[in-house]
C-alpha positions as CSV (number, residue, x, y, z in Angstrom):
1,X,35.2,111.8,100.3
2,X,32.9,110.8,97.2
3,X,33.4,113.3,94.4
4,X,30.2,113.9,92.0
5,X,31.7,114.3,88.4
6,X,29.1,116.6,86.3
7,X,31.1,116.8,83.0
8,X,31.2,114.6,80.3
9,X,34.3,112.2,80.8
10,X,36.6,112.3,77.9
11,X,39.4,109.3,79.2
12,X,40.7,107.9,81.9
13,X,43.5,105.9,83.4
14,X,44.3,103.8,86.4
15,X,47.1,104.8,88.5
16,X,49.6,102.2,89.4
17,X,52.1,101.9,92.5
18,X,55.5,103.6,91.7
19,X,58.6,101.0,90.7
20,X,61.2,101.3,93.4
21,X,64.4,102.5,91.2
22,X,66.7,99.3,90.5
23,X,69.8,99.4,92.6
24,X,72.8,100.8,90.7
25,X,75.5,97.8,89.7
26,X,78.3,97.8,91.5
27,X,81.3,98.9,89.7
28,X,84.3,96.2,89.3
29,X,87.1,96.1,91.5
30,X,89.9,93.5,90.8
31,X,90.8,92.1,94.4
32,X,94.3,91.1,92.6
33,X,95.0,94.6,92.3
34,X,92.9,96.2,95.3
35,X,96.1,98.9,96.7
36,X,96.4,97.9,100.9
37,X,98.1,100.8,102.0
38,X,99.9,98.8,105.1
39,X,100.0,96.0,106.9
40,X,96.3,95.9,108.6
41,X,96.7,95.9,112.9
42,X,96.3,92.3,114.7
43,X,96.8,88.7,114.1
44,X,97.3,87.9,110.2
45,X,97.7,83.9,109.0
46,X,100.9,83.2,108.1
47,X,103.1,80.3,107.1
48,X,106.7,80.0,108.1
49,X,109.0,78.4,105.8
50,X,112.6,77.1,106.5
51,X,114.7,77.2,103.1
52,X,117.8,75.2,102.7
53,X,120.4,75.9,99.6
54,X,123.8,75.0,98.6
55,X,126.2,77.6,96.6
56,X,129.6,78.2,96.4
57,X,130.0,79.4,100.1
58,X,128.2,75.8,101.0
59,X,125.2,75.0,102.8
60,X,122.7,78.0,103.9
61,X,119.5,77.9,105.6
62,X,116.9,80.8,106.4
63,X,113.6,81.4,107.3
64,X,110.7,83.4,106.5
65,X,107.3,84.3,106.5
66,X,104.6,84.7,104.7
67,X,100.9,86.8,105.7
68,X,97.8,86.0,103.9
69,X,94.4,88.5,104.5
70,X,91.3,88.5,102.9
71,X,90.7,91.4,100.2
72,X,87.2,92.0,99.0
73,X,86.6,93.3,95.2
74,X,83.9,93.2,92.7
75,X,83.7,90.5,89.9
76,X,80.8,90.5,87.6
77,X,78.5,92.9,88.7
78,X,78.8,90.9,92.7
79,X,81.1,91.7,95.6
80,X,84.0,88.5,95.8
81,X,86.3,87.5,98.8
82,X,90.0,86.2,97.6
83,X,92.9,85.3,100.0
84,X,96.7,87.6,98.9
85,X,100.1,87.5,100.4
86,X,100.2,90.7,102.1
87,X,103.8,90.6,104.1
88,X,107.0,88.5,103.5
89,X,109.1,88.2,106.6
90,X,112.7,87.6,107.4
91,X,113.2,87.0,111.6
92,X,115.6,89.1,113.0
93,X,117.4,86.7,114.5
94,X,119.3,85.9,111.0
95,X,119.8,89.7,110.8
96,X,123.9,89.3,109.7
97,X,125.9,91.2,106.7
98,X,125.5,88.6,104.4
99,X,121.7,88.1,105.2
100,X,120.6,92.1,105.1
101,X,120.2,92.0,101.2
102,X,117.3,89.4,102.2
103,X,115.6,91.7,104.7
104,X,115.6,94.8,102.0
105,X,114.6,91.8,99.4
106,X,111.3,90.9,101.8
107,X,110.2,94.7,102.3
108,X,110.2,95.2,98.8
109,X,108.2,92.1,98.3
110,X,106.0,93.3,100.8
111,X,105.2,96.7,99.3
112,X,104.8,94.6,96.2
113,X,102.5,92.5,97.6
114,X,99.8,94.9,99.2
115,X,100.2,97.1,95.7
116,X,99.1,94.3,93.8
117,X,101.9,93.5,92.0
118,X,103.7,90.4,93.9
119,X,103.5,88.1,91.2
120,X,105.2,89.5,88.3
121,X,108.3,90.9,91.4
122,X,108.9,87.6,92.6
123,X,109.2,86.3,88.7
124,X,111.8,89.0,88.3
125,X,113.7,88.2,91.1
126,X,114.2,84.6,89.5
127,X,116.1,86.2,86.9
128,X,118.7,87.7,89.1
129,X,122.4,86.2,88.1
130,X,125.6,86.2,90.2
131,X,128.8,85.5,89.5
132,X,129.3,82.5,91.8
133,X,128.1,79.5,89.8
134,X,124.9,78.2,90.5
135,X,122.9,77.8,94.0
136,X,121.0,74.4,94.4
137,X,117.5,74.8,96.0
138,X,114.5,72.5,95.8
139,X,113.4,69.3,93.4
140,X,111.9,70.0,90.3
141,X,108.4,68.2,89.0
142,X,110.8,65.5,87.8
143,X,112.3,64.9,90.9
144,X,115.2,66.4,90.0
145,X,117.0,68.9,91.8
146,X,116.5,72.8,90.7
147,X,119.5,74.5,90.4
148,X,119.2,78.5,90.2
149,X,121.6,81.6,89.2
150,X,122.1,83.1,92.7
151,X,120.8,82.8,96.0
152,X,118.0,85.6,95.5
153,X,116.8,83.2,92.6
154,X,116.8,80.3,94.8
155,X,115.2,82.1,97.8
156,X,112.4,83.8,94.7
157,X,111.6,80.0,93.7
158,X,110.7,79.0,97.4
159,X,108.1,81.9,97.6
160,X,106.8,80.6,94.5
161,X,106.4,77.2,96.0
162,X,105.1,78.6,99.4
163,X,102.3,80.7,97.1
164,X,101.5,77.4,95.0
165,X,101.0,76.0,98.4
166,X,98.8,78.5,99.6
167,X,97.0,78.2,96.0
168,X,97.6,82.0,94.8
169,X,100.0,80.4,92.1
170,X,100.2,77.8,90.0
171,X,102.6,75.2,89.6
172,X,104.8,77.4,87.4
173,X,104.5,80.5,89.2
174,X,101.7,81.9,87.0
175,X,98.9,84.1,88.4
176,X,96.0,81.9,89.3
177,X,92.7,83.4,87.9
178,X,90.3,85.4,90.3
179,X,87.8,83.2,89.4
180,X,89.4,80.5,90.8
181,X,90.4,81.9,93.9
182,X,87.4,83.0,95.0
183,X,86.5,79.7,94.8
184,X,88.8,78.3,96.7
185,X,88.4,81.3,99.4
186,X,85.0,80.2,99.2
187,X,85.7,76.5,99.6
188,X,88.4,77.3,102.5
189,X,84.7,79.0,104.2
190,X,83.2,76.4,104.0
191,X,85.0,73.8,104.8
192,X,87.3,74.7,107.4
193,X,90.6,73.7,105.3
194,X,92.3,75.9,102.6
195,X,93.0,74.6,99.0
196,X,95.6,71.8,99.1
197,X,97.3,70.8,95.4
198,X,96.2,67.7,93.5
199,X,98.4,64.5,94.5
200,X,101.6,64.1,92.1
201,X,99.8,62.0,89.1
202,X,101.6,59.0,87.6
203,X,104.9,59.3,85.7
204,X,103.4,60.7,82.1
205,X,105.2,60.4,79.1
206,X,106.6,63.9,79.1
207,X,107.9,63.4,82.6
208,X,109.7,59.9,81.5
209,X,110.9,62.3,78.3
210,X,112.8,64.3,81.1
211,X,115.2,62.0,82.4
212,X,118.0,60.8,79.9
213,X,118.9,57.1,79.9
214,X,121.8,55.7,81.5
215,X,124.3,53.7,78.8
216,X,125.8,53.8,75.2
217,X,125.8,55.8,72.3
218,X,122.9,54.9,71.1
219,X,120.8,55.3,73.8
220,X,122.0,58.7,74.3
221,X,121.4,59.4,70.5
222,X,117.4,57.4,71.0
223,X,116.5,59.8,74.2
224,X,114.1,62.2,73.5
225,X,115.3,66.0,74.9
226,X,114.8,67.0,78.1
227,X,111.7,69.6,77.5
228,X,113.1,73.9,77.6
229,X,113.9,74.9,81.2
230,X,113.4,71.3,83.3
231,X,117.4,71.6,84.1
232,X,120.9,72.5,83.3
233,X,122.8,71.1,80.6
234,X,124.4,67.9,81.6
235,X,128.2,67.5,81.0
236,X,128.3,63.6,80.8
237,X,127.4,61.0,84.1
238,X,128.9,60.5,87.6
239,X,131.2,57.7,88.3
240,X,130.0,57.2,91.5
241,X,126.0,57.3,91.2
242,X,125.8,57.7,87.3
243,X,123.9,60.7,88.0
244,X,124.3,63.5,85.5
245,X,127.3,66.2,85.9
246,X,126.5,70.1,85.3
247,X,129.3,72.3,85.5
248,X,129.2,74.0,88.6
249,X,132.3,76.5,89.2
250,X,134.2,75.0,86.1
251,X,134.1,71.5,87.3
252,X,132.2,69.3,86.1
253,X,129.9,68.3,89.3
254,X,126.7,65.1,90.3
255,X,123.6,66.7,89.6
256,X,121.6,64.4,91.7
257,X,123.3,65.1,94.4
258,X,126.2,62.4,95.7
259,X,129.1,65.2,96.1
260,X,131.4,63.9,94.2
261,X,133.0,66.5,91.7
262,X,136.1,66.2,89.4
263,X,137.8,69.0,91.3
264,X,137.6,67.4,94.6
């Protein structure tokens, strides 16, 4: 309806459409440290693992396994998908007096796990020392073989290398950035495979640094160290392989591997 105006007009001003209000930013949620308060109901991935280690009581070999699940968080302002350990595993069927410190070891882990936490337990359970010389489990970057301070060590080193695997860790059982795993969630998405770790490069100089060479005095006295941490300290070489010796129980015994040992 047409409106005559019979005063004098003084201003005006044109009315515009009202903004819609922007959306409010999300706020950030680490998926590294999202809380799960169980194990979610149905069919999670897993990977089974069958771990093989030598100690002072011999040959062992156990198995577990190891649930992944996606966790969503916030990352910048934008909602992020990452893949976490959420359950470690140990079959009943090894269920024995010597094997129950594993099972209270894996429930622990998993509480660990779905708290957020897994990384830095697992690096502690490295440090655990017995008094039965050392347990030999694994092959180092070298090609060497890793030799650990108990069995709980040994069994801690293998979930590192089955998280590596899986790409949550690095090589060194380091926390791989959130960044990164999203992008290789992402990449798992969309390409149907998960992340797989880079082919073994060439022999570098630091890994040729690693091994000490095999003959005289001076040779030994020309070898560069091995670098801090790549293996035990080496008591002379095997007569049987020339391998390097570690002391293992007091005896001098072939780190590579050949069984021979001074003691018998």
């Amino acid at each position: 309806m047409a409106v005559e105006i019979t005063s004098k007009i003084v201003g005006y001003r044109i009315k515009q459409q009202e903004q819609a209000a922007p959306a409010p930013e999300l706020p950030e949620e680490d998926p590294l440290t999202v809380r799960i308060p169980s194990r979610p109901e149905g069919t999670l991935e897993a990977v089974s693992e069958k771990i093989s280690y030598v100690g002072a009581e011999g040959r062992k070999k156990v198995y577990l396994l190891v649930s992944f699940m996606p966790v969503e968080g916030v990352v910048g302002g934008r909602r992020v998908v990452i893949e976490r350990p959420v359950e470690f595993f140990f079959p009943s069927g090894q269920l024995s007096s010597e094997h129950q410190w594993i099972t209270a070891t894996m429930r622990s882990l998993s509480l660990a796990a779905r708290g957020g936490y897994v990384t830095q337990a697992v690096a502690d359970l490295r440090k655990v020392a017995w008094d039965k010389g050392l347990v030999r489990c694994g092959m180092n970057r070298w090609n060497k073989p890793m030799f650990h301070d108990s069995e709980v060590a040994a069994i801690a080193w293998s979930i590192q290398q089955i998280l590596y695997r899986r790409g949550f860790l690095d090589q060194d059982g380091n926390q791989v950035p959130v960044e990164m795993l999203v992008e290789r969630y992402a990449h798992r998405m969309q390409h149907g495979h998960a992340w797989q770790p880079p082919v073994d490069e060439p022999e570098t100089s630091s890994a040729v640094s690693a091994v000490e060479p095999i003959g005289g005095a001076a040779e030994q006295e020309n070898a560069v160290k091995k670098p801090e941490g790549s293996g035990p300290a080496t008591v002379g070489n095997c007569p049987e392989c020339r391998g390097e010796l570690i002391m293992m129980d007091g005896c001098p015994t072939c780190y590579a591997g050949c069984g021979w040992s001074k003691c018998g």
